[in-house]
Each structure stands twice: as C-alpha cells, then as structure tokens.
C-alpha positions in Angstrom: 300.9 120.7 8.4 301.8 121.1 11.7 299.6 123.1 14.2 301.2 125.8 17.0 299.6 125.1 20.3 298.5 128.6 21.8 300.0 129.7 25.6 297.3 129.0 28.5 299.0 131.5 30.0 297.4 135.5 30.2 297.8 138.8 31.7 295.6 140.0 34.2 294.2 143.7 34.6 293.3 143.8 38.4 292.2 146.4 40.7 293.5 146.2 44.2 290.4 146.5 47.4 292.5 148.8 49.8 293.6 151.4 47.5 291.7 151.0 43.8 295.0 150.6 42.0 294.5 149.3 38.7 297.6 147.0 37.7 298.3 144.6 35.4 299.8 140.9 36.5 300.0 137.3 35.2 297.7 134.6 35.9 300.6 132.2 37.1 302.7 134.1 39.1 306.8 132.7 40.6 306.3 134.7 43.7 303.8 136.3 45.7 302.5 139.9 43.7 301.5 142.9 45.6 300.2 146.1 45.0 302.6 148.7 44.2 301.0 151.6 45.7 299.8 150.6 49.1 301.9 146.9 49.2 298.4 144.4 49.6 298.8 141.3 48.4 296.8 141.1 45.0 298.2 137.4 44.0 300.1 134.2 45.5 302.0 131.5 44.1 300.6 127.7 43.9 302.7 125.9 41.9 300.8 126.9 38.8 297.9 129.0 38.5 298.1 131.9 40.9 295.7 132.3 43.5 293.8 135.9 42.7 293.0 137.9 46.0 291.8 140.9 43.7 289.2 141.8 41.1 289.8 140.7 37.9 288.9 143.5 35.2 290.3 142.4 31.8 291.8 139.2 30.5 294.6 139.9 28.0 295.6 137.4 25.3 
C-alpha cells in the first residue's frame, strides 16, 4: 500500500493592523501580498515560507 503524503502548504485568514480587513492568503506566497482595502503589506516572499506582517486568525487545511 502506498501512502499520500499531505501538502505543508495552508491558507491563512489574516486581519490586516491599518484598516482591520479580514482576508484570506497563503502561507508561502510568489510575490509580496497586500491588503486589498487600504494596500499594507500583510505578507512577503522568502523563497519559501512567507514572512507574516499581520495577525494570523485561522489556519485552513
């Protein structure tokens, strides 16, 4: 039997400090995420996992 190795991978429901926009982004980000309502930068890219510049609320699998 062969086993399925699960994704390390998650989404991440975030809250942004300037404006209190709750919004939903992944824990290893390509480019640099921002907030969509007031443009702060919520997350930047490091070659794997993301760096997190907001408050994490929720992990989702």
């Amino acid at each position: 039997m062969r086993s399925v190795r699960r994704p390390t991978s998650k989404f991440l429901k975030v809250v942004c400090g300037k404006c209190k926009n709750e919004q939903t982004i992944f824990n290893k980000p390509s480019s640099t995420v921002k907030c969509l309502v007031c443009g702060a930068e919520l997350a930047e890219t490091t070659g794997g996992r993301g760096r997190l510049k907001a408050k994490v609320l929720s992990v989702m699998d």
